[in-house]
Each structure stands twice: as structure tokens, then as C-alpha cells.
C-alpha positions in Angstrom: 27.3 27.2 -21.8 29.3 24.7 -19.3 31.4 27.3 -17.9 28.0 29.4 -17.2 26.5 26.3 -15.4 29.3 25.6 -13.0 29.8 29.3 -12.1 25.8 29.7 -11.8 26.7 26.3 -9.3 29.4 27.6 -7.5 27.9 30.7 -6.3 24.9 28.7 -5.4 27.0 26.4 -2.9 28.7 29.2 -1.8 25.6 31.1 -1.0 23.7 27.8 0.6 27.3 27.7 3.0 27.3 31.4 3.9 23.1 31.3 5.0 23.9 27.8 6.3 26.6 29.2 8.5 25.0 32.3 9.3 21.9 30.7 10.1 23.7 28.2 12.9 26.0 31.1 14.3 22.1 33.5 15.1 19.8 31.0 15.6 19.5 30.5 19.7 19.8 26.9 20.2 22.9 26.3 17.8 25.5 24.8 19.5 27.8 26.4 17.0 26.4 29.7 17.8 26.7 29.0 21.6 30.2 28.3 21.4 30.9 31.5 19.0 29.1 33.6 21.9 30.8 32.0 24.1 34.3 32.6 22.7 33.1 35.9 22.7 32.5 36.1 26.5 28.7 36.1 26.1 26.5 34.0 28.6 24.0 32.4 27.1 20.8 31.0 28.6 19.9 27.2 28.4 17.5 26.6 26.7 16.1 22.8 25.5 17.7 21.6 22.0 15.6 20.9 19.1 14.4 17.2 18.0 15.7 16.2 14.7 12.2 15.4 13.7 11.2 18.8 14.7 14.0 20.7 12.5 13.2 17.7 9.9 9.0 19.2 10.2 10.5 22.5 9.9 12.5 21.9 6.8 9.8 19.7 5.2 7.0 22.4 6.0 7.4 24.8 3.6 8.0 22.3 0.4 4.7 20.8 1.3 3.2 24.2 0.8 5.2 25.0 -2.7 2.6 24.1 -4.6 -0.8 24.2 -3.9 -3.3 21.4 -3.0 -6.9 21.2 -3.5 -8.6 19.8 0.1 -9.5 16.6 -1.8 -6.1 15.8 -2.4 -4.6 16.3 0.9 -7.4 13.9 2.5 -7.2 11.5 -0.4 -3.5 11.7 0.8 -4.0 11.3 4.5 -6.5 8.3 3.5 -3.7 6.7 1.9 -1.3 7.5 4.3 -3.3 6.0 6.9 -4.0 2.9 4.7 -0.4 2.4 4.9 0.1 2.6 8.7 1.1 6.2 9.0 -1.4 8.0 10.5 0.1 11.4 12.7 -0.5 14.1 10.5 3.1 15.0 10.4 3.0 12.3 7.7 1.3 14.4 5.3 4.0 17.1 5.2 6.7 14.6 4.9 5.2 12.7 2.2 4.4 16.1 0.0 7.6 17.4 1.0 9.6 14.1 -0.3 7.7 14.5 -3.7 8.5 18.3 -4.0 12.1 17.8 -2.9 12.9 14.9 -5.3 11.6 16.4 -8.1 13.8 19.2 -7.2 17.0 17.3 -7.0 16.2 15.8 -10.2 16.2 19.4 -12.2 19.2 20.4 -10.3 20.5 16.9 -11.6 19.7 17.3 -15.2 20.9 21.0 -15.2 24.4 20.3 -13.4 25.1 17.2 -15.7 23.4 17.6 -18.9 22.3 21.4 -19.2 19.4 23.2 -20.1 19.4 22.0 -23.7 17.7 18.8 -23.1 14.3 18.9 -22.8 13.1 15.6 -22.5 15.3 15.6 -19.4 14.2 18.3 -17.6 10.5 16.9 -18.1 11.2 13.3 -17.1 13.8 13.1 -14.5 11.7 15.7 -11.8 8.2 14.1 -12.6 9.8 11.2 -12.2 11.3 12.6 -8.5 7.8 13.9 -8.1 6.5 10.7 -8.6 8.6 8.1 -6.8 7.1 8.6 -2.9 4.0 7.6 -4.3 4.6 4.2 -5.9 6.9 3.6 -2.3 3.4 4.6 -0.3 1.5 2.6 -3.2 3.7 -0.2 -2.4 3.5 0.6 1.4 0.0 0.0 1.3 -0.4 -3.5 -0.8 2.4 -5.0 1.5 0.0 -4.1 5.3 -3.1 -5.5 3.4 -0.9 -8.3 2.3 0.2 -8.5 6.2 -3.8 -8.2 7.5 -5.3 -10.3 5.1 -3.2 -13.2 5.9 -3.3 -12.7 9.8 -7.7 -12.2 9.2 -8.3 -16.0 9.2 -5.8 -17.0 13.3 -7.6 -13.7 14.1 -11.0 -15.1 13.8 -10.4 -18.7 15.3 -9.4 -17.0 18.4 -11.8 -14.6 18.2 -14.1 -17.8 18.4 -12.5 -19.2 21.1 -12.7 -16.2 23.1 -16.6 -15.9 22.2 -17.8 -19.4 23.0 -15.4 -19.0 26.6 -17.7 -16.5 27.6 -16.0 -13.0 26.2 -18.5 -10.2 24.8 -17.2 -9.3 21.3 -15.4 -6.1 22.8 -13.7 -8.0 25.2 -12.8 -11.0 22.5 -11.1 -8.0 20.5 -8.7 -6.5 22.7 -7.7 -10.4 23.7 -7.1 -11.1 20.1 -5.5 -7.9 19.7 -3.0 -8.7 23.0 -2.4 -12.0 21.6 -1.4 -10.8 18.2 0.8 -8.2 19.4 3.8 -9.6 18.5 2.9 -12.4 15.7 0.5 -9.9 13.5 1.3 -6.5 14.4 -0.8 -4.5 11.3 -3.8 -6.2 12.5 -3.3 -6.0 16.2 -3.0 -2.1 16.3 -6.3 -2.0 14.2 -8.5 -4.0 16.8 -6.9 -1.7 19.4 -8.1 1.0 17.5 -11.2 -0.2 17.3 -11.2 -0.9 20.9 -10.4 2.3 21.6 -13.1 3.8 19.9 -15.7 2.1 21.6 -14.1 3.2 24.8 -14.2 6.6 23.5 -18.1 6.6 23.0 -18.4 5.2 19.6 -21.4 2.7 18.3 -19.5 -0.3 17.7 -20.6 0.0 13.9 -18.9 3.3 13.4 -16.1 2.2 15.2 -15.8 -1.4 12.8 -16.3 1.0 9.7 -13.9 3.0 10.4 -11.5 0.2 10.4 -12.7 -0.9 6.9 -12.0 2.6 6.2 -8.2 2.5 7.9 -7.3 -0.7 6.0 -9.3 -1.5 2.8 -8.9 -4.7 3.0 -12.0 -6.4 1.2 -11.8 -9.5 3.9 -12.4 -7.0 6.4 -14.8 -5.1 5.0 -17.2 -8.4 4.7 -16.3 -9.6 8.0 -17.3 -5.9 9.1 -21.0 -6.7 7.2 -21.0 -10.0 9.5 -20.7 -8.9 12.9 -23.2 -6.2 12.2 -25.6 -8.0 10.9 -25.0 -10.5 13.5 -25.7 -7.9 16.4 -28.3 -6.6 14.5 -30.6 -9.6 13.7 -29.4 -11.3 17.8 -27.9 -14.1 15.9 -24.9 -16.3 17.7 -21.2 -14.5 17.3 -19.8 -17.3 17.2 -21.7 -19.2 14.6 -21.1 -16.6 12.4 -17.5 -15.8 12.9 -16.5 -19.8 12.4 -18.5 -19.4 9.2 -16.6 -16.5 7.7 -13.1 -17.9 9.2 -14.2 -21.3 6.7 -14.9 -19.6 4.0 -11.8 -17.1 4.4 -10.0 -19.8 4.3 -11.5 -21.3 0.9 -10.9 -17.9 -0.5 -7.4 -17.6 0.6 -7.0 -21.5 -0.5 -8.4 -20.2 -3.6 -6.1 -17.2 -4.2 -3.0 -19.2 -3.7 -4.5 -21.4 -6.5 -5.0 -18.5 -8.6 -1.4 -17.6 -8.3 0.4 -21.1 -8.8 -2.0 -21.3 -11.8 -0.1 -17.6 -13.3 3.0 -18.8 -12.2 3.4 -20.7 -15.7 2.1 -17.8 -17.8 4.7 -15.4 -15.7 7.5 -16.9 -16.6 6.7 -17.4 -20.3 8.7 -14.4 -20.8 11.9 -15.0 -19.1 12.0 -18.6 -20.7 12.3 -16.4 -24.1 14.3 -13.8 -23.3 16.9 -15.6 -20.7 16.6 -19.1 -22.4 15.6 -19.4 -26.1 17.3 -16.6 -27.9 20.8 -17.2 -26.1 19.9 -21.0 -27.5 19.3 -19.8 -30.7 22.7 -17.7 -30.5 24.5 -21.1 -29.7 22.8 -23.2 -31.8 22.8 -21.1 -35.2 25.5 -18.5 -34.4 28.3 -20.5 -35.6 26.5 -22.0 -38.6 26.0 -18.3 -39.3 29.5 -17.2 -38.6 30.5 -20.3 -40.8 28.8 -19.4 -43.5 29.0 -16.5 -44.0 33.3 -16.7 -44.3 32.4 -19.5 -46.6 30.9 -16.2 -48.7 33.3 -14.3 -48.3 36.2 -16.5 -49.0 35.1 -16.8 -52.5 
């Protein structure tokens, strides 16, 4: 069976080098194909060299069409995507392209080192592949809300600031956005989305739901509910914003309570694992080990 796998292997690589090869010796704008044509006394044309991201989009292209995809899926996708930051469409293709690749490698990986017997293996190791880029965009995602929530409370104060100087709230949020440029930068590019929405023809509603939509961030989405009930009702901006930047900061006051409080219950297991049993090894092992050549000796 071994001897079967690594010739089934070998002619593999050897037929990936040959296309590879071939493939860079026809294809126009290789440079190794340039230089082959002209050793060969052939002129060739200029013509403008190919991004790495664009031969990456044409690599990536058709594994993101390998299996196929229900329309929910991809725009459950691209919502998540965008949640995360990543929001050219390109995105999509490289994210369903990583999953189909890496689940890929890990079958080529269980066949070359472990064979076709194991089937556990072969289950596992490419849903596992399959599975990795979205825990990373999973991940992705907690970390920018993480980022936002805790730049939402300097965001409003000089929000307020700007308001109460004289600012309309359009205005206000492409200040705060400038200002936060460098200091927040999740929450910066979101107001300048918003701002440019509003430039674009957008209700300013649509254009602050959206942005609940972008981020998911539950802070947002209540400060969202503010502002347009504020300009719905005619009430004062500013009252309303210094409101909700006090009581974001009670909840956030709260939350890092919340944590310190799980902090003891977190590290209950480690204080077992890491501390008591290697006590109990040093404490009883050698009454153990005493004892029991003490029964054996007789």
C-alpha cells in the first residue's frame, strides 16, 4: 500500500511541475516564457505584469466555486466579513477559497502520511481545514467589536463637545471621525462611512442603520435608537448623547466588574491541574513509593 501511495505522489508532483512549467513558458506575461522566446529570437510585445493579488483572485476563484453555495450563505458570509472589517468583495472568494484549500491539504496530509486506512483521519483533519478560517473570521470579528466598543464612550464626549460648539451632528461625525483617525481606527472608518452615505443621498437613519448593521456592536445599536429618536421628537443632541456616554460608561464599569468577578471561578481549574495534583504527587508520592517497597521487601 506505501509503495502505491508514494508512486500515486510522485507522478502527482511530477505532473503539478510539468503544467506548472508549461503553463509559465505559454502564458504571455511570464517572464520565464519571455526570456524562453526570447532565446529563441522571438520579439515579444510589452505588455503590463500581473498583480499578485490578481493571480492570488485567479487562483482562489475557482476553489470558491468547488462546492456550491446557497445565496444565503454567501451574504451571511459577506455580513460577517464585513463585521470583521473586510468588506471588498474579493474577500468573499478568499475566505471560501482558504476553507476549500485547507481542507484539501489536510486529505493530501492524512493520505501521504497515514494512508487511506484511517478513517477517522480522513474525516477530521479536512473538516477541521474546512473549518479553521472561520473560527480566525469568528475571532476577527469579537476582537473590532472589542476595539469599537471601547473607543464608543471618547467618541461620544467629543461628539458632545463638537455639538454644544455649534457642529450639526453630520458635521460633529466626520470631526470625531478625523480625530479618531489614528487613536480608534475600527470606529473612525465607520463614522466616515456613515458620512459618506449621507453625502451620497442617504436619510441619516438608513445611513446610522447601516452602521449597526456593519458592526453589531449592541452599544451602537442603542446609541443608533438615541440619535433617532432624538431627531425625531426635536430633542437637544447633546443632552442626549452626554446621557448615553454616562451610562456607557456604567455599563462598561459594569462589565469589567463582571469579569474581575469570573476571574476567580476561571482559574479554579488551573489551581487543580497545575497546583494540587503535582502537590499531592510530592506530598504522598514518596509515602507511596515507601510503602509499597516496605511490601515488597517482605
Amino acid at each position: 500500500m506505501l509503495p502505491l501511495i508514494l508512486t500515486l505522489v510522485i507522478f502527482i508532483t511530477v505532473v503539478a511541475v510539468v503544467f506548472a512549467f508549461g503553463a509559465a513558458a505559454v502564458t504571455p506575461s511570464s517572464v520565464l516564457g519571455a526570456r524562453l522566446r526570447a532565446l529563441g529570437g522571438q520579439q515579444t510585445a510589452q505588455q503590463p505584469t500581473v498583480k499578485v493579488r490578481e493571480r492570488i483572485e485567479q487562483a482562489l476563484d475557482p476553489l470558491s466555486k468547488a462546492i456550491p453555495l446557497s445565496p444565503s450563505d454567501v451574504s451571511r458570509t459577506r455580513a460577517w466579513l464585513i463585521q470583521a472589517g473586510l468588506r471588498e468583495s474579493r474577500h468573499v472568494s478568499y475566505y471560501f477559497g482558504a476553507r476549500i484549500a485547507l481542507a484539501f491539504l489536510g486529505l493530501l496530509g492524512v493520505v501521504a502520511f497515514s494512508g487511506v486506512d484511517s478513517v477517522p483521519l480522513l474525516v477530521c483533519i479536512p473538516a477541521l481545514g474546512f473549518f479553521i478560517p472561520r473560527f480566525i473570521l469568528k475571532r476577527m470579528i469579537k476582537d473590532r467589536q472589542r476595539r469599537i466598543r471601547i473607543a464608543l464612550p471618547d467618541a461620544l464626549d467629543l461628539t458632545v463637545i463638537c455639538v454644544e460648539a455649534g457642529l450639526a451632528l453630520d458635521q460633529a461625525l466626520m470631526r470625531v471621525g478625523q480625530d479618531l483617525h489614528h487613536a480608534h481606527p475600527d470606529l473612525s472608518d465607520e463614522f466616515h462611512l456613515v458620512n459618506l452615505e449621507m453625502r451620497a443621498g442617504k436619510p441619516r437613519a438608513e445611513a446610522l442603520r447601516n452602521m449597526v448593521d456593519r458592526t453589531g456592536v449592541d452599544d451602537i445599536r442603542a446609541l443608533v435608537g438615541t440619535l433617532i429618536q432624538t431627531d425625531r421628537f426635536g430633542t437637544s443632541v447633546a443632552q442626549a448623547l452626554r446621557v448615553h456616554s454616562d451610562s456607557l460608561r456604567v455599563s462598561r464599569r459594569q462589565r469589567a466588574e463582571e469579569q474581575a468577578a469570573k476571574t476567580t471561578i476561571k482559574m479554579v481549574p488551573p489551581l487543580v491541574i497545575f497546583i494540587l495534583v503535582p502537590f499531592l504527587f510530592v506530598t504522598i508520592g514518596p509515602a507511596l513509593i515507601q510503602a509499597y517497597h516496605s511490601l515488597t521487601s517482605k
